[in-house]
N, CA, C and O atoms as a Tripos MOL2 file, in Angstrom:
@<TRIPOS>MOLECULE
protein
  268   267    67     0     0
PROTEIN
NO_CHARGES

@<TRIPOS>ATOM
      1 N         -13.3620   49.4040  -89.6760 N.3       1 UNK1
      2 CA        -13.3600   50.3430  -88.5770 C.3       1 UNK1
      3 C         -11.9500   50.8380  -88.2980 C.2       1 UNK1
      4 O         -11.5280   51.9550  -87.9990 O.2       1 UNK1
      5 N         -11.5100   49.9810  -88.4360 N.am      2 UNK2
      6 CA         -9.7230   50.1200  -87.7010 C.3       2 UNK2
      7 C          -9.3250   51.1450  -89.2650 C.2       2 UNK2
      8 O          -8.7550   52.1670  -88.8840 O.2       2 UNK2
      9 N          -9.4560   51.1340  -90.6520 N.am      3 UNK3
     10 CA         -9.1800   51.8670  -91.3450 C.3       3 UNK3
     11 C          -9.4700   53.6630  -91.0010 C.2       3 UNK3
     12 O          -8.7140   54.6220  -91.1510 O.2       3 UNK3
     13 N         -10.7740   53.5900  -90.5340 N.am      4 UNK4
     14 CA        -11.8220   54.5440  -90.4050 C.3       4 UNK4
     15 C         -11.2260   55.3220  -89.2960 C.2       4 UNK4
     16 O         -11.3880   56.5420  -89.3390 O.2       4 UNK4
     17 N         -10.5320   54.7880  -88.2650 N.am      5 UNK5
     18 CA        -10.0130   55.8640  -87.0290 C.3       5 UNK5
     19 C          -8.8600   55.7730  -87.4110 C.2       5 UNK5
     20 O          -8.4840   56.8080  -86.8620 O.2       5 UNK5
     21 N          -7.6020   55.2480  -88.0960 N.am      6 UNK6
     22 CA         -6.7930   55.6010  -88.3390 C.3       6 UNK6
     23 C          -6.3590   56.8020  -89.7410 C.2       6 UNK6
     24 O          -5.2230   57.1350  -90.0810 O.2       6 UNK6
     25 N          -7.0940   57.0530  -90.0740 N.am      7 UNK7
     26 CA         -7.2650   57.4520  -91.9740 C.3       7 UNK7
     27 C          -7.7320   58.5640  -91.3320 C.2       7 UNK7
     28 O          -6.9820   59.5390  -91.2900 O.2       7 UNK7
     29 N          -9.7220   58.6810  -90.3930 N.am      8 UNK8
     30 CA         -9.9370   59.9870  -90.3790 C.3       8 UNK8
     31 C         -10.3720   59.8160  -88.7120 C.2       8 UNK8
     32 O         -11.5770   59.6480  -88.5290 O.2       8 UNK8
     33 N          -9.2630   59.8520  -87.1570 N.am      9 UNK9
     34 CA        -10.1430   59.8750  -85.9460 C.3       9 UNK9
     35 C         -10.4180   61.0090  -85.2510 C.2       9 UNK9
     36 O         -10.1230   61.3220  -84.0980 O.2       9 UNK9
     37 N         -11.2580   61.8120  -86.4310 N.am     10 UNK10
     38 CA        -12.0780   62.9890  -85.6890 C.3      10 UNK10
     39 C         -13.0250   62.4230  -85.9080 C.2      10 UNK10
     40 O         -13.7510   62.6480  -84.9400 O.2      10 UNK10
     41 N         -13.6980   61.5890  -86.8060 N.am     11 UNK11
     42 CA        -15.0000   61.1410  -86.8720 C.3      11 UNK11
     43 C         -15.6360   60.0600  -85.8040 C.2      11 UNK11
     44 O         -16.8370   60.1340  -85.5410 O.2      11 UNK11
     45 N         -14.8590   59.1200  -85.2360 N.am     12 UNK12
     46 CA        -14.6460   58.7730  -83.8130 C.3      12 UNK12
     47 C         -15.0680   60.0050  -82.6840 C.2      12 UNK12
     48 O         -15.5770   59.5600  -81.6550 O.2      12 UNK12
     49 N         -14.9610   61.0600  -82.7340 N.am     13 UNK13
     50 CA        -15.6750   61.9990  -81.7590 C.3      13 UNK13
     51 C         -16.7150   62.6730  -82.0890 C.2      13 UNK13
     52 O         -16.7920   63.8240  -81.6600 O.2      13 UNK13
     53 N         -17.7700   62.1470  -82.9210 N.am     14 UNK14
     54 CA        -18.7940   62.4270  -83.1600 C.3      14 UNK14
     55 C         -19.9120   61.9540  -82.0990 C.2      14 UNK14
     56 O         -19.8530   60.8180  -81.6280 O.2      14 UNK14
     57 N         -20.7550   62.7010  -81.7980 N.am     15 UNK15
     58 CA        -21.4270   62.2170  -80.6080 C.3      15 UNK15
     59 C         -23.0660   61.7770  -81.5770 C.2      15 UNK15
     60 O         -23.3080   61.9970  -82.7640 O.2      15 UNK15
     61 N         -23.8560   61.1790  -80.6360 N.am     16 UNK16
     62 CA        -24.8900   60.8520  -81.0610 C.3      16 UNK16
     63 C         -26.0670   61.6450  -80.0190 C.2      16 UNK16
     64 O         -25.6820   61.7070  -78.8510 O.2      16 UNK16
     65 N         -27.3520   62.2160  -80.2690 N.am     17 UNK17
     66 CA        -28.5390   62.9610  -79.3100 C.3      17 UNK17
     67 C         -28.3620   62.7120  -78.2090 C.2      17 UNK17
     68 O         -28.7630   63.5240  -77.3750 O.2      17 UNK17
     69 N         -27.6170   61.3560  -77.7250 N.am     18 UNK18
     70 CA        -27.3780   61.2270  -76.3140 C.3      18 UNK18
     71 C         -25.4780   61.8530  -75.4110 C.2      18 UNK18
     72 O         -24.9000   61.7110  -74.3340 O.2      18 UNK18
     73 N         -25.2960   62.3720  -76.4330 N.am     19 UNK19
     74 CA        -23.5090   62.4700  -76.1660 C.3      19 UNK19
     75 C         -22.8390   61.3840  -76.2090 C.2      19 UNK19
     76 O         -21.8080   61.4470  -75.5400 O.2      19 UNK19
     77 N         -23.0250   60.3590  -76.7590 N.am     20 UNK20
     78 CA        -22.3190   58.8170  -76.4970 C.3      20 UNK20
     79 C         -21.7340   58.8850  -78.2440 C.2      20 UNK20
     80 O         -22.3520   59.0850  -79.2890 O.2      20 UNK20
     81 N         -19.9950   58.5670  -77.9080 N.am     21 UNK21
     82 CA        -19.2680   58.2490  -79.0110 C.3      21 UNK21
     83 C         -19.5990   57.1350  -79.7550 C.2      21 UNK21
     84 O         -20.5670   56.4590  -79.4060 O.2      21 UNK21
     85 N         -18.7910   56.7660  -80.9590 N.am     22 UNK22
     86 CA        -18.6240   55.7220  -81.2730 C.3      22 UNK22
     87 C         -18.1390   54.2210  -80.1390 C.2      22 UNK22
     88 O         -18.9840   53.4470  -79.6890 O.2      22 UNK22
     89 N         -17.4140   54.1630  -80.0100 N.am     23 UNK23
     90 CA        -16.7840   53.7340  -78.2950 C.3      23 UNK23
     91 C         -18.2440   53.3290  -77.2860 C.2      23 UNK23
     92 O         -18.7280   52.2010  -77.1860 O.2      23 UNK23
     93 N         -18.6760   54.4070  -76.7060 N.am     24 UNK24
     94 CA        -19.8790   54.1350  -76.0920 C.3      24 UNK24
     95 C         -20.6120   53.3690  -77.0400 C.2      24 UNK24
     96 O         -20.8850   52.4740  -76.2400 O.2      24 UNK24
     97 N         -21.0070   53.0940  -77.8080 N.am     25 UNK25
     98 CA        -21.8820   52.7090  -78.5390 C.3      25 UNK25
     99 C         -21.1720   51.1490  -78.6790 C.2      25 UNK25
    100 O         -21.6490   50.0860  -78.2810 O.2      25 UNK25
    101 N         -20.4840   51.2720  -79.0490 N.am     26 UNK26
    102 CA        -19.7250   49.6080  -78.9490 C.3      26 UNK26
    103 C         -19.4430   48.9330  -78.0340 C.2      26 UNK26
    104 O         -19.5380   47.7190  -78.2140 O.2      26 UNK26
    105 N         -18.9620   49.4530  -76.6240 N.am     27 UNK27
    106 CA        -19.2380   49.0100  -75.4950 C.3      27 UNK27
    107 C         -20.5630   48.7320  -75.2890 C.2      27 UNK27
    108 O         -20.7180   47.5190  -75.1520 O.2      27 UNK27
    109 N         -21.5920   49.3590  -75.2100 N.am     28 UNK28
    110 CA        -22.7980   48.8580  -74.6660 C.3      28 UNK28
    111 C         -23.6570   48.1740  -75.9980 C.2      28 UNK28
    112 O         -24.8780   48.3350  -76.0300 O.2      28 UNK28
    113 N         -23.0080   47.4520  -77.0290 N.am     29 UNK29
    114 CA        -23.5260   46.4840  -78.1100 C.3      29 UNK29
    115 C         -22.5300   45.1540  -77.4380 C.2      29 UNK29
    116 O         -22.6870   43.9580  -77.6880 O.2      29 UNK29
    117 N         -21.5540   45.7290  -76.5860 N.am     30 UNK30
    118 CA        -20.2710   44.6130  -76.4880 C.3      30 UNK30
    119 C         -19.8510   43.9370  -78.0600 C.2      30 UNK30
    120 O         -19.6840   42.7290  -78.2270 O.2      30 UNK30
    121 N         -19.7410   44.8220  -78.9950 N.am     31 UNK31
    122 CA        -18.4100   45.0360  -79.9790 C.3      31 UNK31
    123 C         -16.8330   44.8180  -79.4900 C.2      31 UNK31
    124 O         -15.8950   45.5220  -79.8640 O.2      31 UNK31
    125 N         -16.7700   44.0120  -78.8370 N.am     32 UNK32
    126 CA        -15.2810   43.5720  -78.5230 C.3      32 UNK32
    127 C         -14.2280   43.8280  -79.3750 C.2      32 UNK32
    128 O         -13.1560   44.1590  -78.8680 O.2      32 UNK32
    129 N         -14.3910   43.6820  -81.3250 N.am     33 UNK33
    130 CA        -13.6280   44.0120  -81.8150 C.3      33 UNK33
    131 C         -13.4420   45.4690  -82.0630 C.2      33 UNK33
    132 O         -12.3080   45.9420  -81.9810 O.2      33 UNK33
    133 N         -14.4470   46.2040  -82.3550 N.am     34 UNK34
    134 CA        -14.3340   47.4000  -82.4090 C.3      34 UNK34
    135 C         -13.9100   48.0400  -81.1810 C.2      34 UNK34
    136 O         -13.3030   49.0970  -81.3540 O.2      34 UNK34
    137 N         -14.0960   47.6250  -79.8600 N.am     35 UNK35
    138 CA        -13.4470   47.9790  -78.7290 C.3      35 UNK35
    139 C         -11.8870   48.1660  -78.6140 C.2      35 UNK35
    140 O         -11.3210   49.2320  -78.3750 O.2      35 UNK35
    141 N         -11.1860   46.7240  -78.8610 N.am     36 UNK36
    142 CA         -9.7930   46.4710  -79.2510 C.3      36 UNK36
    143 C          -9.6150   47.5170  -80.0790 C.2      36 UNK36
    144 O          -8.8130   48.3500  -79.6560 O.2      36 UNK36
    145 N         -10.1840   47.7740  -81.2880 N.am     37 UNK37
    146 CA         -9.5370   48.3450  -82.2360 C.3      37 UNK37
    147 C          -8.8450   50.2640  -81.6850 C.2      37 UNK37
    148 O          -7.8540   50.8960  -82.0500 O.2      37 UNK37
    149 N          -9.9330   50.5780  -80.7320 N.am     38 UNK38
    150 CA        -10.0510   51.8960  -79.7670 C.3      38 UNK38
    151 C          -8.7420   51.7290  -78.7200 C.2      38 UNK38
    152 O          -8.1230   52.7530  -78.4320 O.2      38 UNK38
    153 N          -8.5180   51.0400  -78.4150 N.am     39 UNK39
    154 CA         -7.5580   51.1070  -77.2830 C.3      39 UNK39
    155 C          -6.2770   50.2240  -77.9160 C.2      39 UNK39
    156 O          -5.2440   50.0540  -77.2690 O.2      39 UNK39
    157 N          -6.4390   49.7960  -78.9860 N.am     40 UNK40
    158 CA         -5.0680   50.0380  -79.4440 C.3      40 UNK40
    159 C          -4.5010   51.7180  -80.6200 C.2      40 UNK40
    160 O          -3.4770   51.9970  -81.2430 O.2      40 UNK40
    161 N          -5.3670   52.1730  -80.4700 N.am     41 UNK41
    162 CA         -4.9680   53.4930  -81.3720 C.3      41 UNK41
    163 C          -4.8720   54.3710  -80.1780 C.2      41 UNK41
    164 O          -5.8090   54.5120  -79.3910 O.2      41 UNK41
    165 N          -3.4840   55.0770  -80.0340 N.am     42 UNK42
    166 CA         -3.3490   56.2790  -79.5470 C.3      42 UNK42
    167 C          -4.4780   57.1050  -79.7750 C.2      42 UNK42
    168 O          -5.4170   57.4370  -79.0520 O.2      42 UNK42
    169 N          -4.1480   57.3800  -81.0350 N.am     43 UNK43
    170 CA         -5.6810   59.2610  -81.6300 C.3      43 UNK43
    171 C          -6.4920   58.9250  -80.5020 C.2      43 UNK43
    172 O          -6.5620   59.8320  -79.6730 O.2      43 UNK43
    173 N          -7.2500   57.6760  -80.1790 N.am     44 UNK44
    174 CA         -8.5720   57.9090  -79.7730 C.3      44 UNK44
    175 C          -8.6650   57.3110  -78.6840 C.2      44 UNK44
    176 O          -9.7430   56.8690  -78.2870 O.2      44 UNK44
    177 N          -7.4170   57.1830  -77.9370 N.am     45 UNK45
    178 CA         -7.6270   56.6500  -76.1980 C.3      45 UNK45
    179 C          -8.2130   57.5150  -75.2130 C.2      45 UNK45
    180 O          -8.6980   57.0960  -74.1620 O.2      45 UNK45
    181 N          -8.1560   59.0630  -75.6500 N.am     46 UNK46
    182 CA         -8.6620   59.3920  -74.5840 C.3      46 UNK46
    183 C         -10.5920   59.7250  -74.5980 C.2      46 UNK46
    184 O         -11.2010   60.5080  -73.8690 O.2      46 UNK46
    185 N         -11.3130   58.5630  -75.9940 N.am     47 UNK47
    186 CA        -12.4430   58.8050  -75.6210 C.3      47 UNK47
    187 C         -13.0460   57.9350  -74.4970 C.2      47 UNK47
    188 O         -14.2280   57.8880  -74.1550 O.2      47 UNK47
    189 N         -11.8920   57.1880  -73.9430 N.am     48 UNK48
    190 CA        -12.3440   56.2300  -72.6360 C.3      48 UNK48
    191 C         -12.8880   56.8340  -71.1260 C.2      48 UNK48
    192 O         -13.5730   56.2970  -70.2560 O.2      48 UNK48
    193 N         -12.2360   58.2670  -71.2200 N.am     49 UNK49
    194 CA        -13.0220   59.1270  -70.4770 C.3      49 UNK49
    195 C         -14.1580   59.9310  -70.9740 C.2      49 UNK49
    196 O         -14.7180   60.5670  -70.0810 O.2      49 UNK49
    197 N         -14.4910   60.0260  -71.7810 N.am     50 UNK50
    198 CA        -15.2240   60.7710  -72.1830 C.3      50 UNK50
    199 C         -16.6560   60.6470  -71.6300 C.2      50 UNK50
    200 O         -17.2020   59.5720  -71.8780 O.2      50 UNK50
    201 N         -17.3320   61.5110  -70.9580 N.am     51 UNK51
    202 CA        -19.1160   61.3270  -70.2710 C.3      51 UNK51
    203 C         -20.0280   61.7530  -71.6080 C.2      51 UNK51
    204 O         -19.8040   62.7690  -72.2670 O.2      51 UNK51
    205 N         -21.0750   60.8160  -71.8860 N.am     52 UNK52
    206 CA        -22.5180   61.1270  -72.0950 C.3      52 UNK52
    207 C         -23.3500   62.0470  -71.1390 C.2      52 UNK52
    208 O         -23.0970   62.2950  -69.9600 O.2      52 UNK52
    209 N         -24.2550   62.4390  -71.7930 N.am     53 UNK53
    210 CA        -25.0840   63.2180  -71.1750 C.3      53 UNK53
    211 C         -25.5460   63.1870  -69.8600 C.2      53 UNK53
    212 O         -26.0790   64.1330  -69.2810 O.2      53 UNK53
    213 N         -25.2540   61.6880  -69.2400 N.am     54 UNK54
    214 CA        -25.7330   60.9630  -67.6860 C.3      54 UNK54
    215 C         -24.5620   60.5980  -67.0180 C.2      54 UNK54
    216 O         -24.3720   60.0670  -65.9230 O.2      54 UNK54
    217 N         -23.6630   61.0710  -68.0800 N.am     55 UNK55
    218 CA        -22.2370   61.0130  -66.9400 C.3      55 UNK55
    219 C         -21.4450   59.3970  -67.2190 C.2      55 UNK55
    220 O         -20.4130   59.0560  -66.6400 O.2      55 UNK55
    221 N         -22.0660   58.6900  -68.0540 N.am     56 UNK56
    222 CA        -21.3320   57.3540  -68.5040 C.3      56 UNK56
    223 C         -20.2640   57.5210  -69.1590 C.2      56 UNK56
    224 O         -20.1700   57.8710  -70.3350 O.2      56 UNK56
    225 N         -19.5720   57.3190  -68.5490 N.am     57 UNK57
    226 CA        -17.8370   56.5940  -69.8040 C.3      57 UNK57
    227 C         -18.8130   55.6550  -70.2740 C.2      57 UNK57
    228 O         -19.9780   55.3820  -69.9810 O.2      57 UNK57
    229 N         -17.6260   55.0920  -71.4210 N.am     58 UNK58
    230 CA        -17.5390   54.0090  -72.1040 C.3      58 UNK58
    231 C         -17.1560   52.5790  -71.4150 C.2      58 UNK58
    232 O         -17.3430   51.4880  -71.9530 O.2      58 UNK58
    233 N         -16.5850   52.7890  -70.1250 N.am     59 UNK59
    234 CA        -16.4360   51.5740  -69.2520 C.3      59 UNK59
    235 C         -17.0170   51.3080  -68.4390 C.2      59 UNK59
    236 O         -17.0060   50.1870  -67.9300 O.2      59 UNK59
    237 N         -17.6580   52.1940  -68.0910 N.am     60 UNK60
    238 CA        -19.1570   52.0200  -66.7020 C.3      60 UNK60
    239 C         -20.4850   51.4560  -68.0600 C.2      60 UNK60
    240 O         -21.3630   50.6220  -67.8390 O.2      60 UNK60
    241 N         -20.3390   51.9460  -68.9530 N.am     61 UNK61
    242 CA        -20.9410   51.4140  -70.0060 C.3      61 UNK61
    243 C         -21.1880   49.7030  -70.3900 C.2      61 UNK61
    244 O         -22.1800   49.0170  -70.6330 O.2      61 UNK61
    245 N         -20.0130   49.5040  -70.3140 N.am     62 UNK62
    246 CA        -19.5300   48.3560  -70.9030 C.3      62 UNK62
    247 C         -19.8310   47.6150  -69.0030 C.2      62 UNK62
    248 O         -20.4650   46.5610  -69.0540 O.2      62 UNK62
    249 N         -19.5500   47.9500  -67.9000 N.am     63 UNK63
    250 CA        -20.0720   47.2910  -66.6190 C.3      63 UNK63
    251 C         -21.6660   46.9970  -66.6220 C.2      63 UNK63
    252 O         -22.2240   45.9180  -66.4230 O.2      63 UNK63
    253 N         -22.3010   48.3930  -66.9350 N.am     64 UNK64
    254 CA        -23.9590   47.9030  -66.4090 C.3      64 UNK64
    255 C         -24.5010   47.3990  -67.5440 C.2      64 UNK64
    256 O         -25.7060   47.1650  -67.4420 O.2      64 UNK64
    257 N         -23.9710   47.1370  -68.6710 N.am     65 UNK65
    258 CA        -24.1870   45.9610  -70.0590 C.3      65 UNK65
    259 C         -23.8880   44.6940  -69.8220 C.2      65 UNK65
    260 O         -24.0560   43.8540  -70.7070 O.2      65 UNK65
    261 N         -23.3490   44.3280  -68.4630 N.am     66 UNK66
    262 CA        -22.7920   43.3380  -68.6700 C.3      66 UNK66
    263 C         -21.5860   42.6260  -69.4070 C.2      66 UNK66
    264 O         -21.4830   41.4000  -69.3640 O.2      66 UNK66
    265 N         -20.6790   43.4170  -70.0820 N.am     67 UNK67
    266 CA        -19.4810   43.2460  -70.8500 C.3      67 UNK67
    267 C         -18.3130   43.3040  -70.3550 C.2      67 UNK67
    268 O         -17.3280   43.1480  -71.0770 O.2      67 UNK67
@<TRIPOS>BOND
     1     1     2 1
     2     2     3 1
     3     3     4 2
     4     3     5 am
     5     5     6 1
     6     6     7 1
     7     7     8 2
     8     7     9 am
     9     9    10 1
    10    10    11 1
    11    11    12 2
    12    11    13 am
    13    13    14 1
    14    14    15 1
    15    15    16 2
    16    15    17 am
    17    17    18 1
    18    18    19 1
    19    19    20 2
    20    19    21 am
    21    21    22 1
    22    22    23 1
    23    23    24 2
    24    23    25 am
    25    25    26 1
    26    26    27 1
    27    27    28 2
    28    27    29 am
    29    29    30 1
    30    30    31 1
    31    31    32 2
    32    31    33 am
    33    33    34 1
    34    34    35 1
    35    35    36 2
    36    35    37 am
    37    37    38 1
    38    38    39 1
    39    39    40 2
    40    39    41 am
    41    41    42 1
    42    42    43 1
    43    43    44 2
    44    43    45 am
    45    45    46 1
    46    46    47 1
    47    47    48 2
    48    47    49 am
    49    49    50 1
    50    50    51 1
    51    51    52 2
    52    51    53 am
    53    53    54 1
    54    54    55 1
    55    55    56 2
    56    55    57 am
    57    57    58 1
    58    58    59 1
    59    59    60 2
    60    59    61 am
    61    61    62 1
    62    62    63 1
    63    63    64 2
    64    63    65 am
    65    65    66 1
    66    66    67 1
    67    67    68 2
    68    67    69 am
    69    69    70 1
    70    70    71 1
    71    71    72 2
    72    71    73 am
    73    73    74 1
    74    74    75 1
    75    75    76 2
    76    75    77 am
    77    77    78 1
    78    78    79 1
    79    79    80 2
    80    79    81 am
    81    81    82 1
    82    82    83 1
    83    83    84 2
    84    83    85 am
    85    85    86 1
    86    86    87 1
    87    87    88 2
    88    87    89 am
    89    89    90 1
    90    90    91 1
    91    91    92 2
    92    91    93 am
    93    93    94 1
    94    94    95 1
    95    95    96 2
    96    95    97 am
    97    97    98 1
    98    98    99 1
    99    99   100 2
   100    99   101 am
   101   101   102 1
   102   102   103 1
   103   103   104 2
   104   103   105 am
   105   105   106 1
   106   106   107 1
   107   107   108 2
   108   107   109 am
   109   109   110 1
   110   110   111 1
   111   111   112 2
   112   111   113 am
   113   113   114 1
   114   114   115 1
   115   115   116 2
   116   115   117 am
   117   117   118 1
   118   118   119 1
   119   119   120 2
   120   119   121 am
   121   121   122 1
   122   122   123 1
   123   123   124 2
   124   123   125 am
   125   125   126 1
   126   126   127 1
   127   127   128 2
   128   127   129 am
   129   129   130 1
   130   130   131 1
   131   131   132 2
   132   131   133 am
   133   133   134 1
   134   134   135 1
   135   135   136 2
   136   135   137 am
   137   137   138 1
   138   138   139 1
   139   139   140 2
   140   139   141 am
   141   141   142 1
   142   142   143 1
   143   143   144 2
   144   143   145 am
   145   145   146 1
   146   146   147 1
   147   147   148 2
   148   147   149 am
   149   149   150 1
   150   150   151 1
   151   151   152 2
   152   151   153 am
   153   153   154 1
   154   154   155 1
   155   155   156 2
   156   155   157 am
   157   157   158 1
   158   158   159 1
   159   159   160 2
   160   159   161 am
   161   161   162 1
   162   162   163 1
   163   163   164 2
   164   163   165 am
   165   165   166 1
   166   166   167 1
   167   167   168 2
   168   167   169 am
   169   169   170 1
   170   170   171 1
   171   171   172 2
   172   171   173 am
   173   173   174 1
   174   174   175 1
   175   175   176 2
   176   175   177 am
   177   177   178 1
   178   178   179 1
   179   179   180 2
   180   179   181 am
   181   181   182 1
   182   182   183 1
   183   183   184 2
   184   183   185 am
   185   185   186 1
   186   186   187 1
   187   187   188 2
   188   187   189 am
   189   189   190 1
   190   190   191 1
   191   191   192 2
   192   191   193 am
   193   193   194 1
   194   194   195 1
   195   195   196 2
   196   195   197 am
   197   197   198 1
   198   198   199 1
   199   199   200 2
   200   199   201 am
   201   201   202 1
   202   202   203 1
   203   203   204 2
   204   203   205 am
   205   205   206 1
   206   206   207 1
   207   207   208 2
   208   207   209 am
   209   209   210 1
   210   210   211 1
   211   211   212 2
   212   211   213 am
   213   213   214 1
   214   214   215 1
   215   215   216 2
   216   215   217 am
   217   217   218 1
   218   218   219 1
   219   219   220 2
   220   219   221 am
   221   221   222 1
   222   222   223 1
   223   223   224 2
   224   223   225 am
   225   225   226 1
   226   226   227 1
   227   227   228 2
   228   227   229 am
   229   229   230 1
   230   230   231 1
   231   231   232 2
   232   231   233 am
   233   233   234 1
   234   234   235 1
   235   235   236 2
   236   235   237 am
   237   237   238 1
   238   238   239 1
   239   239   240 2
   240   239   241 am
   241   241   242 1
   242   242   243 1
   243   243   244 2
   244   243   245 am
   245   245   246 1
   246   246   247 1
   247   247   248 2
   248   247   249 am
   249   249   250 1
   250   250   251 1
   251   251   252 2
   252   251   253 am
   253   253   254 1
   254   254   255 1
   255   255   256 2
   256   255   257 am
   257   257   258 1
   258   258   259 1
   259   259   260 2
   260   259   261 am
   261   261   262 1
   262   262   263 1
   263   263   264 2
   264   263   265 am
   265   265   266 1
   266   266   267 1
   267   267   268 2
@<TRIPOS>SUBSTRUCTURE
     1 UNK1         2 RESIDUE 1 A UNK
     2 UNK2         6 RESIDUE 1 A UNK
     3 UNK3        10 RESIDUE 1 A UNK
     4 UNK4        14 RESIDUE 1 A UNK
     5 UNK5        18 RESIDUE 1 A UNK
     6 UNK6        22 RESIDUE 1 A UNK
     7 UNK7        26 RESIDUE 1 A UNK
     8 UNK8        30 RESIDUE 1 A UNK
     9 UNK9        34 RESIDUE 1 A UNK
    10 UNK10       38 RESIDUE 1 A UNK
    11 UNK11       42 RESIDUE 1 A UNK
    12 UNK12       46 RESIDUE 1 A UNK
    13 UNK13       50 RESIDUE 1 A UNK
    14 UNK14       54 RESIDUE 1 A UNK
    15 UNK15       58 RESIDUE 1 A UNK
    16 UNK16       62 RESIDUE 1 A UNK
    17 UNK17       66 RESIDUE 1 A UNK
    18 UNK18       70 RESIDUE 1 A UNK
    19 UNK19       74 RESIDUE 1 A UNK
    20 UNK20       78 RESIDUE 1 A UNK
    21 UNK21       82 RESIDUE 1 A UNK
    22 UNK22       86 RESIDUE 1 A UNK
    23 UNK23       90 RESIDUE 1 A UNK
    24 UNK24       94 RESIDUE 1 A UNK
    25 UNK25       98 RESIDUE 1 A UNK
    26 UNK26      102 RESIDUE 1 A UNK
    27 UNK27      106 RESIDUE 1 A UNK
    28 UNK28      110 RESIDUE 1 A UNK
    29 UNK29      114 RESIDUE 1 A UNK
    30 UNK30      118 RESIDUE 1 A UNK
    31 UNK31      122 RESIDUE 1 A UNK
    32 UNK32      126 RESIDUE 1 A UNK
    33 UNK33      130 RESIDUE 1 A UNK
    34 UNK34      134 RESIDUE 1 A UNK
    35 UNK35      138 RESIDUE 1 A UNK
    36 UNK36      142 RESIDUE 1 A UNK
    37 UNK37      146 RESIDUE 1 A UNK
    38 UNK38      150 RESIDUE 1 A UNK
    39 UNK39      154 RESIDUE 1 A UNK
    40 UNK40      158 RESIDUE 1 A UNK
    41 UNK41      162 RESIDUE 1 A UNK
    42 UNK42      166 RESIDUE 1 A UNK
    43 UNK43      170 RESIDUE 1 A UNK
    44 UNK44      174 RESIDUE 1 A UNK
    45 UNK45      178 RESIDUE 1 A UNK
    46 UNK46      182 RESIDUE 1 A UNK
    47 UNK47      186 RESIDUE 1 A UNK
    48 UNK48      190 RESIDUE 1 A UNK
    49 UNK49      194 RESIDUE 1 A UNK
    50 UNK50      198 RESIDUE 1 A UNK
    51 UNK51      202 RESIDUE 1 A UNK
    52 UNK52      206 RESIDUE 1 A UNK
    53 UNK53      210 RESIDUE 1 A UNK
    54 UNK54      214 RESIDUE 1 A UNK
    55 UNK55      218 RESIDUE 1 A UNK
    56 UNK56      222 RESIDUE 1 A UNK
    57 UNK57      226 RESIDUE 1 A UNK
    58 UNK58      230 RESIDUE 1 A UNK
    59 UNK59      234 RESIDUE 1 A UNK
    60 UNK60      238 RESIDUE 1 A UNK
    61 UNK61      242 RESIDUE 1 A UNK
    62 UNK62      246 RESIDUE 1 A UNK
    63 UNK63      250 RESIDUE 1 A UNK
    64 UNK64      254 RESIDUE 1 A UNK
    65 UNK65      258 RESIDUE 1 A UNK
    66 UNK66      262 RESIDUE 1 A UNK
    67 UNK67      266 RESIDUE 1 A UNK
């Protein structure tokens, strides 16, 4: 993963039918490592704001998951 956003992190802003990044998606699996790996890379800190379709970040994400 950590190769994958550093090599190519536009693909990191790919959304899924619901608007939820890569990021979202790992937060609410609670992927801890793949989490770390996001917030230590500049390119792709600012998908921590980023809303889904219902208005979720990736950290309100990671709250009502329990993570």
């Amino acid at each position: 993963m950590k190769t994958l956003i550093t090599k190519s992190p536009e693909t990191c802003e790919l959304l899924d039918n619901k608007s939820r990044t890569t990021l979202h998606l790992a937060v609410e699996i609670g992927n801890t490592n793949v989490v770390k790996i996001f917030l230590k890379e500049l390119v792709v800190q600012d998908l921590i704001y980023e809303q889904d379709k219902v208005g979720n970040t990736p950290l309100r994400l990671a709250a009502i998951s329990g993570h």
